[in-house]
N, C-alpha and C positions, 0 to 999 in steps of 0.2 A: 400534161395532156399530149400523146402523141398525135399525129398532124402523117401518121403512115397513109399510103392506098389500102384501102378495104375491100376484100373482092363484095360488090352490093348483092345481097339474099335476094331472091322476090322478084328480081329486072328491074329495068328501069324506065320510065318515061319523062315525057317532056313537060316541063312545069316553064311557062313563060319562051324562054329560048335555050333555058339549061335542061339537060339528063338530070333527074334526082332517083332514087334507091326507092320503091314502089312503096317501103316501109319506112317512114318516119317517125319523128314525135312529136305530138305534142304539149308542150309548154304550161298549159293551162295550171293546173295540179304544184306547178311549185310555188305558185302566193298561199296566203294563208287557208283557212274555212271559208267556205263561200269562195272563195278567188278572191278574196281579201284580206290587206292586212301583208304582214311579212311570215316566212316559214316556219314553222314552228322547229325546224332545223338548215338554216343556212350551208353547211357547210355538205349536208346533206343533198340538196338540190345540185349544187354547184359540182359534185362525183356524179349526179346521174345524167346533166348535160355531158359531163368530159367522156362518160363511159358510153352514154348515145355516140359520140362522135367516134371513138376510139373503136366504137363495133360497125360502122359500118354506117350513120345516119346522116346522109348530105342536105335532109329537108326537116326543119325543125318551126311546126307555126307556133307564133304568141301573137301577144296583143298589149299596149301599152297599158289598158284600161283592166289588164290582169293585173291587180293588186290593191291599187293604179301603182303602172311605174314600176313596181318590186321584179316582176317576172321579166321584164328586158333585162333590169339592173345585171339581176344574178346573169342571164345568159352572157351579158357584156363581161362581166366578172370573168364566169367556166370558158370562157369562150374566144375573147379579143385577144391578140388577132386572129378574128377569122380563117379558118381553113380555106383556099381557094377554090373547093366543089363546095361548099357548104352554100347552100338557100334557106336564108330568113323569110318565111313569109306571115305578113302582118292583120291587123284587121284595125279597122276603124269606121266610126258611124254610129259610137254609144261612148258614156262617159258613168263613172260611177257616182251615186249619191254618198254623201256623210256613212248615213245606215247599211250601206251595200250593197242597194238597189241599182239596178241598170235600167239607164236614160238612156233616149234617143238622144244624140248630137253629131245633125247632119246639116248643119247651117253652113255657109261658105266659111267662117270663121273657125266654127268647131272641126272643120274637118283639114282647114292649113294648120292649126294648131297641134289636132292629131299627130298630124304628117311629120312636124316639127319634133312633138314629144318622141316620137319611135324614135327619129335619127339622133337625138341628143341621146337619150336613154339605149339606145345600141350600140353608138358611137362608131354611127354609120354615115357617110356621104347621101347615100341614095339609098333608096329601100327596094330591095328586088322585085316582091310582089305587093299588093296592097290590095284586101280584100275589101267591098267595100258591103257592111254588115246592116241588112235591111231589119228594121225595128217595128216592122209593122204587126208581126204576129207576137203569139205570148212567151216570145222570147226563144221554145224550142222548135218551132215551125214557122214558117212562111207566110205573111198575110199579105192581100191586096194592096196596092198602092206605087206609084210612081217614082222610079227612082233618077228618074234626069237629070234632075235640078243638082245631085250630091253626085251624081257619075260625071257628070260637067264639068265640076268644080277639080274632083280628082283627075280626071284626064286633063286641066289645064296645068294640075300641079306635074301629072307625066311631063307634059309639056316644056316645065321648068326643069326636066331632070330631077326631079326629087325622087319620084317613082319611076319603075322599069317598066314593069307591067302590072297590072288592074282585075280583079278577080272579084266574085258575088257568094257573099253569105247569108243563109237563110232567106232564097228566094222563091220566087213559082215560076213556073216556066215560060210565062207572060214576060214577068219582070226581065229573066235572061234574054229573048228574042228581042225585045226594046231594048235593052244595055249595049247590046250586039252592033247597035244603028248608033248607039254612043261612041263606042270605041271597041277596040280587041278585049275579047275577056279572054285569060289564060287558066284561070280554073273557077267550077262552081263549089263552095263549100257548103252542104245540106247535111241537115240529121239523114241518115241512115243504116243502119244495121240487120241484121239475120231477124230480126222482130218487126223492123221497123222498113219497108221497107217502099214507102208513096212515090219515089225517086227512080225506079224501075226504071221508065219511058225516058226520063230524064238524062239518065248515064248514054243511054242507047243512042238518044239525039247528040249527043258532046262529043260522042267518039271517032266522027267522019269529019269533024273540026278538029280533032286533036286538042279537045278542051280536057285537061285535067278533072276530075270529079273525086273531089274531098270529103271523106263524110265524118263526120264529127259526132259524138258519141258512138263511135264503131263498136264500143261493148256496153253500150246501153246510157253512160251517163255516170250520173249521182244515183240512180238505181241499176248498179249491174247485170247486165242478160242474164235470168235462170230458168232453163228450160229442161225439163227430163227429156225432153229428144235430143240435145245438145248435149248431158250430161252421158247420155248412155254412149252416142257419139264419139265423143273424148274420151272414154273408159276404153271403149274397140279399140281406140288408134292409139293408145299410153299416151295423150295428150291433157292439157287443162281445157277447160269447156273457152277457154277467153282465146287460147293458142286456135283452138277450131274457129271461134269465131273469127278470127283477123287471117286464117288460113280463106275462109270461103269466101270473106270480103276478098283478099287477092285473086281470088279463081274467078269471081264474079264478072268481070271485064278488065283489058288490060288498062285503062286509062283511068282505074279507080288507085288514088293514093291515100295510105292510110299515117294517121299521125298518131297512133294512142299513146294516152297520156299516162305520167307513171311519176309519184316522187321516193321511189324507190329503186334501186340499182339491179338487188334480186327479182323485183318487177319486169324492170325493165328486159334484164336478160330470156326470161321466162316469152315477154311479147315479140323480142326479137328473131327466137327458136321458130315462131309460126311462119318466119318464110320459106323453112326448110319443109315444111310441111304437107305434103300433098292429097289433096280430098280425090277418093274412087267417085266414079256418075253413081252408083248407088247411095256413097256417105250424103253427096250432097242431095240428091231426092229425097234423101231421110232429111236432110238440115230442109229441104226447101220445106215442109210442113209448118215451121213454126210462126209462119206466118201469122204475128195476133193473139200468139199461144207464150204469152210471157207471166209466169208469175210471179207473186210478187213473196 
């Protein structure tokens, strides 16, 4: 793995107190089916983190509860020592069942534990960021409910030094303006995409706090964006319809950071290409349509 400067595609903004490259990855996609279980190619995974890094990507999210455990491992593997722009950032607040199933665990317990598992499993001191990952909705959206009592817990662990700084996944914008009276948030992490897109209002409020806004499933998910406005889109510009999507995510506002995920290397390269990417005010007025207009 080379460890050279990368000039960053995309710019770059402020994730916690570091510059990260607008374009990351994310981690998710190298555990097994489901995010369970080990790779169905090891060695595989481990060439697509060195090749993220080696093209350019200083912000890379996982989560220990990816696999459980397996998706740190590998990155600890492709990855230690650490590059010094490189940003981990993590997520905690769910635990996996036997079957695969994702649990809440946001107990004081489950969540020093968490904090624990990531720094053994990265073979890390401290952990840069630490999202912390609300379970209150049906896992791809946001539901009501109070996050104090597990935002406490983790900003005491800040506290300790274990964490740097504190970030929110899958919340409502309730939940982030309480979190705020908690402590510093340094990014929100929500579904959002060119389909998907309830988080509007949300990026717009984050941006005059310099709150990073991450959105996850940026090309749809376990069901990939297929859209004939998207497709005819990416035919005009000699692009793939995913390169357009994570083009208008980066046009969309500067504080949005994207991490799509990839276990594949020609994947990867192919999502990189879209920061070089530039959408005309017509391409996107044709993209803003699809608002809802996803098939399947």
């Amino acid at each position: 793995m080379s460890n050279r400067s990368v000039q960053l595609r995309g710019g770059t903004y402020r994730l916690g107190d570091r510059e990260v490259a607008r374009l990351g990855y994310g981690a998710m996609q190298l555990a097994g089916k489901g995010v369970f279980g080990p790779p169905r190619d090891r060695p595989a995974a481990v060439a697509v983190l060195r090749a993220a890094v080696d093209g350019g990507v200083n912000h890379i999210d996982t989560s220990d509860y990816y696999g459980p455990h397996i998706t740190n491992q590998i990155i600890r593997e492709a990855l230690h020592p650490y590059p010094s722009n490189l940003v981990i950032v993590t997520k905690i607040g769910a635990r996996r069942g036997d079957n695969g199933s994702w649990l809440p665990a946001v107990s004081r317990q489950a969540l020093t534990d968490a904090v624990h598992d990531n720094l053994r499993n990265l073979g890390m001191d401290v952990l840069e960021v630490v999202n912390l990952r609300s379970m209150f909705g049906d896992g791809h959206g946001p539901g009501d409910g109070s996050l104090e009592e597990p935002l406490t817990t983790l900003a005491e662990l800040q506290r300790q030094g274990l964490v740097r700084h504190i970030g929110l996944s899958n919340v409502t914008p309730k939940q982030i303006e309480d979190g705020r009276r908690v402590c510093a948030i340094a990014c929100v992490q929500n579904m959002y995409n060119l389909a998907h897109r309830e988080d509007d209002a949300v990026i717009e409020a984050l941006a005059p706090h310099g709150i990073a806004y991450v959105p996850f499933f940026p090309l749809g998910g376990f069901s990939p964006l297929q859209s004939t406005v998207l497709s005819e889109v990416a035919t005009a510009l000699g692009a793939t319809p995913m390169q357009v999507a994570l083009a208008w995510l980066l046009q969309r506002a500067p504080n949005v950071l994207l991490i799509p995920g990839t276990s594949s290397v020609e994947h990867l390269r192919e999502n990189m290409a879209a920061a070089d990417l530039t959408l005309s005010s017509e391409s996107v007025a044709t993209l803003d349509q699809i608002v809802g207009e996803v098939t399947k």
